[in-house]
N, C-alpha and C positions, 0 to 999 in steps of 0.2 A: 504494500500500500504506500502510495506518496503521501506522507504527509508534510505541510507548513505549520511552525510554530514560531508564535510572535510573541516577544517577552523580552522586557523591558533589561534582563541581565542575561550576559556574553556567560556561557556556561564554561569557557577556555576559562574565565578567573577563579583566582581565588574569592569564595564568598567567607565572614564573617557572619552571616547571619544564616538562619536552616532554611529558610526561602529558597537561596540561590544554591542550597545543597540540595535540597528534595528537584528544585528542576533538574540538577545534573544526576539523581539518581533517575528521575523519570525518562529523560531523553537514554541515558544508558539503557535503562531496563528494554523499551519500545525498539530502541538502535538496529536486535536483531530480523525483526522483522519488518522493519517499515521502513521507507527510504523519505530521511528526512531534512530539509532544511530549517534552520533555522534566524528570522531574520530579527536582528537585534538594532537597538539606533547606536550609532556612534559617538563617541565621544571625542575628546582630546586625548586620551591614552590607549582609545580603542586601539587592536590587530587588525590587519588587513581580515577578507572573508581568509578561511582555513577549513580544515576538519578535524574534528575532536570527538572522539570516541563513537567514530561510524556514523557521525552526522555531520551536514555541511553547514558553517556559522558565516552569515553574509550581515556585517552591519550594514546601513543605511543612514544616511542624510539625518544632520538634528540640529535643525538653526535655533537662532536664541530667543525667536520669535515664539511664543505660546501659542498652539493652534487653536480654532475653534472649540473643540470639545475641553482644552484645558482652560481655555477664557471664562466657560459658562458656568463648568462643573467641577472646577477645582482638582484638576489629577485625574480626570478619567480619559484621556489621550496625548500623545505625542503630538509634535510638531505638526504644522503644515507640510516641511520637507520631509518628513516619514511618511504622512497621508500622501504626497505626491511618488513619491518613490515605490511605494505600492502599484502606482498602477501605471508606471513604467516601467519598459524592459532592463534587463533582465525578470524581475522580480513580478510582472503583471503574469509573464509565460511558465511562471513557478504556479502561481497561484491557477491560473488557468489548467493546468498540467495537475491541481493536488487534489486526489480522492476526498481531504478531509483541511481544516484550517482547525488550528489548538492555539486555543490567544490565553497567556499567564497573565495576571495579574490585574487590579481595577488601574493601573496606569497604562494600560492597554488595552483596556474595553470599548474607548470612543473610536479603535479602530473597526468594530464590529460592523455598524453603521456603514461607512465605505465598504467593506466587503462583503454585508448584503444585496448594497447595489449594484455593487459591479462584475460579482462572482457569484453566480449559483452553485453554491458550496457549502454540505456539512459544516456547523461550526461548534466547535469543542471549546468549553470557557472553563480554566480554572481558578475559581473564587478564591484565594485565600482570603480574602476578607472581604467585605461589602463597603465603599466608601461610606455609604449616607450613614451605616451604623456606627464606624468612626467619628462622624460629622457630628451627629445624635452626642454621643457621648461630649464631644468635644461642650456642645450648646450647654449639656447639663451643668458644668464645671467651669460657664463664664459668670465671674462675679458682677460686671456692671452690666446697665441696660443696654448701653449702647456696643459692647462687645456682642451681649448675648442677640442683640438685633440682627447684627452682621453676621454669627455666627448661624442665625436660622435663615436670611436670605443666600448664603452659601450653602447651608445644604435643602434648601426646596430645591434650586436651581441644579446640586447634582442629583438629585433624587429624579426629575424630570429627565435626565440624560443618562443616567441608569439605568431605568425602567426601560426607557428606550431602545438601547442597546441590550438589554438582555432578552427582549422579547423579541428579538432575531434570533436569539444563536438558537442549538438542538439540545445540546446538553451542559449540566452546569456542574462540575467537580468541587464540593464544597467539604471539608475541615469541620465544620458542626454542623449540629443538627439545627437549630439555631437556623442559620444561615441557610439551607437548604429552605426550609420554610417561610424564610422572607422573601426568597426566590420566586418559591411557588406561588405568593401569593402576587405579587409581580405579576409572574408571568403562568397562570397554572398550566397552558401545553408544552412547557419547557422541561423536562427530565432532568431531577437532581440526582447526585450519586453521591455516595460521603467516602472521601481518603483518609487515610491515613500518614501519618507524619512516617518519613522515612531515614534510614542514617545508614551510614559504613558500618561493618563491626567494626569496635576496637577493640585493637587490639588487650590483652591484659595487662602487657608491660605497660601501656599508656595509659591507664586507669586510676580516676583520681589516689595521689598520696599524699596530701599536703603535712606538712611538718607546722609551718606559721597558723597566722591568723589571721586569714587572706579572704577577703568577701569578692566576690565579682559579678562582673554583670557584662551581659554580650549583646550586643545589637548592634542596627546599622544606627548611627548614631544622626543619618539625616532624615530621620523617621519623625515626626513631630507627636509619635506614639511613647520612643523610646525619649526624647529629650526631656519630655513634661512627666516621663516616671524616673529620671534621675533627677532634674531640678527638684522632685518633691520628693527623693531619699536623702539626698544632700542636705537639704533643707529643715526636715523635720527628724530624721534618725540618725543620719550617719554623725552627727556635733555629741549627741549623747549616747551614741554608741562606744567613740572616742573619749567620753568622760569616764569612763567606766573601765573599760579597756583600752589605754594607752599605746599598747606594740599592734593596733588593729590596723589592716591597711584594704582600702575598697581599690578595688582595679578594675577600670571600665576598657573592654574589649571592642572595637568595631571602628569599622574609619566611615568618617564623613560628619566629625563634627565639626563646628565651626566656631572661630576667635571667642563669641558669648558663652558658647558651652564650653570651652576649654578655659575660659577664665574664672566662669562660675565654679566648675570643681576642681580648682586648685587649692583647696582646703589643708589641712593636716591630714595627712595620711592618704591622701587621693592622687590615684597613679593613673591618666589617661593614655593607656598604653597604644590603643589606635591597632591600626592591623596587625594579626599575626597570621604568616602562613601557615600552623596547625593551631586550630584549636584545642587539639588533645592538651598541649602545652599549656594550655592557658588552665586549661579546669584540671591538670594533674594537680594543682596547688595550691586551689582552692578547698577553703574549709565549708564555704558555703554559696551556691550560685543562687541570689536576690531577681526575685520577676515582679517590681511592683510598679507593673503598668494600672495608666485608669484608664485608656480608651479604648472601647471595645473594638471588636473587630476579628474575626477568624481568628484561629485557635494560635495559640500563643508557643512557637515550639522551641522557644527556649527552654520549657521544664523537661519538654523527651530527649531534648538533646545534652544537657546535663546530665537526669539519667542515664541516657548512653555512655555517659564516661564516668559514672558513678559518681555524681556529686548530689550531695543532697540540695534542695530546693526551697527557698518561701516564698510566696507568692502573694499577691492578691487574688482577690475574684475572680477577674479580668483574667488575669494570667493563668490561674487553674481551669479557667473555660472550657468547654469542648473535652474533657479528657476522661474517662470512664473510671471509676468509686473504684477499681485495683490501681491507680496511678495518684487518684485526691485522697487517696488513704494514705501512702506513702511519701506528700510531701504535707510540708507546714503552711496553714493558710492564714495570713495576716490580716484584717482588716485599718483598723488604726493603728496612729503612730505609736503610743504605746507598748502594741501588742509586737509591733517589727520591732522595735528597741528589744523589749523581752526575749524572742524569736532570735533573733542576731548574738547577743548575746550568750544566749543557752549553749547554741552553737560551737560558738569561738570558745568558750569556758569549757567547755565540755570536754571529752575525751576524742581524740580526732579519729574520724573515721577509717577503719582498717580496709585492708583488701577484700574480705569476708564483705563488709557492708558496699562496697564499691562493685563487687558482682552482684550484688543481690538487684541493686539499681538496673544496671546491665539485663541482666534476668530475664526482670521487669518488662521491658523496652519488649525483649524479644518475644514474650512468651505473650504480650498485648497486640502486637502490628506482624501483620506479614504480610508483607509486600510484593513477594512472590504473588500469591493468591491475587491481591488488589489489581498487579498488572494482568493477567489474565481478564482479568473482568475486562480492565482497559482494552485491552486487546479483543475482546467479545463485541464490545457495545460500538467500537471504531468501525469494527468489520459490518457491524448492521446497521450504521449511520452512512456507510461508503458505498452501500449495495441496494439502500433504498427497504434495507426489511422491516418491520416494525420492533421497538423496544419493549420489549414484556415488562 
């Protein structure tokens, strides 16, 4: 089967964040049976197109100009120069030529729209998260009126441009149950399917050991998800985490922060380490990996992916989201600040976690998600979106 997949990250990089891991487990897993391109926008660092792991990675045009769908509805498309390169050669005869089109991400969605119109073609969407329900959260959490104004005529407007483009595609690959359901009601002739979060093994020698009193936290740090859940750990726990326990040191993982956030967490004890090329490295020495996001939005998988290298987890709500009662059993859930002061601490004071506890994590991971299975399914529902048969 040909397929096109448009997604907003080049899977040749390195990702810090499990987003741009699970596309490069996805594109792997599909690689062997499907012949696929991948068209990404280009950056200032971008490679030339290439191939990587049995697929072909062609960036594309990304002027600094905002295109329509990103004017209206805040991040639900690329550029103009990406909407046009679409449906230009090379890439119009790609799309013309593809059994099936797989669009990642809501910073990808307002391309769905164009390639209803122009392509009659299967379209595969996979949700990690829902803007407007980001958006939603974002409104609940503005203190003045005239934030909170601005904040709801930004998301009616992406809520309008969502709907939109979701009531094109065929099928929608959603992370929760949640989120499948807002879909549905969306769009109800649109077919939800629910994933699973996906990882590498790790290995054992790479499996959390931490000796210190090391807290950390991983994201892409230009995520306006990830920056308003570290301004508010910084802010309200991390000062009286450090009163208490003086040799503690929080270490934020992930690049793309900017001069304000690199200045707000230059605190005592706060290390913004910025990229690493293995993550294993970073959570081997960690005592404990902190998820205190507040804005919603698809399943949070910084807690699977922790436990994949055995580190233990607290969370909020938000962050425990979407994850099945054998996974919310086994991490710490915080609510207030209070209770993450407490939480952090217990932690760091505590007995540091052995190897014994670091597979049991591991364990966990494996004996919840199989991935195998999931891609088969993938691989089922492609084949009878490609051949016109009906989805049972």
């Amino acid at each position: 089967m040909r397929l096109v997949c448009i997604s907003p990250y080049d899977p040749r990089e390195a990702h810090t964040h499990a987003g741009g891991v699970f596309l490069q487990s996805w594109l792997k897993g599909l690689a062997p049976d499907h012949r696929i391109h991948v068209l990404v926008p280009a950056t200032t660092n971008s490679m030339g197109a290439g191939d990587w792991a049995g697929v072909r990675v062609v960036p594309l045009s990304m002027d600094s100009s905002p295109g329509l769908f990103r004017r209206i509805a805040d991040g639900l498309g690329p550029s103009n120069a990406f909407l046009q390169a679409l449906l230009s050669d090379p890439q119009r005869s790609l799309l013309d030529g593809a059994d099936l089109v797989d669009v990642h991400w809501p910073s990808m969605l307002g391309v769905v729209p164009t390639l209803a119109e122009h392509f009659a073609k299967p379209i595969s969407y996979v949700a990690h998260d829902l803007r407007s329900e980001a958006l939603m959260s974002q409104l609940l959490q503005r203190e003045s009126p005239k934030a909170a104004l601005a904040a709801g005529l930004k998301l009616g407007r992406c809520l309008l441009q969502e709907v939109r483009a979701i009531r094109k595609i065929d099928v929608a690959w959603c992370f929760k149950t949640q989120d499948a359901n807002l879909i549905q009601r969306f769009a109800p002739s649109v077919r939800t399917e629910l994933l699973e979060p996906s990882f590498s093994e790790i290995p054992i020698s790479k499996l959390a050991t931490p000796s210190g009193r090391v807290v950390g936290f991983v994201g892409d740090l230009s995520k306006i998800e990830n920056r308003v859940a570290l301004r508010w750990f910084l802010r309200k726990v991390w000062p009286r985490v450090r009163a208490h326990v003086p040799d503690a040191e929080f270490r934020v993982y992930g690049g793309g922060a900017d001069g304000n956030l690199l200045t707000f967490a230059s605190g005592p004890g706060v290390t913004v380490v910025g990229w690493v090329d293995d993550l294993a490295d970073a959570y081997r020495e960690m005592r404990v990996a902190v998820v205190p996001l507040k804005i919603r939005g698809g399943i949070k998988f910084k807690v699977a992916e922790a436990f994949a290298h055995g580190t233990p987890v607290i969370a909020s709500k938000v962050g425990a989201a979407g994850y099945p009662p054998s996974m919310r059993n086994s991490l710490i859930i915080a609510v207030t600040s209070t209770e993450w002061v407490s939480a952090v601490e217990r932690l760091l004071l505590g007995a540091a976690p052995n190897r014994d506890d670091a597979e049991y994590l591991r364990g966990l991971i494996r004996s919840t998600y199989d991935y195998d299975r999931l891609l088969r399914r993938v691989g089922t529902v492609f084949e009878k979106l490609a051949t016109g048969s009906p989805l049972e």
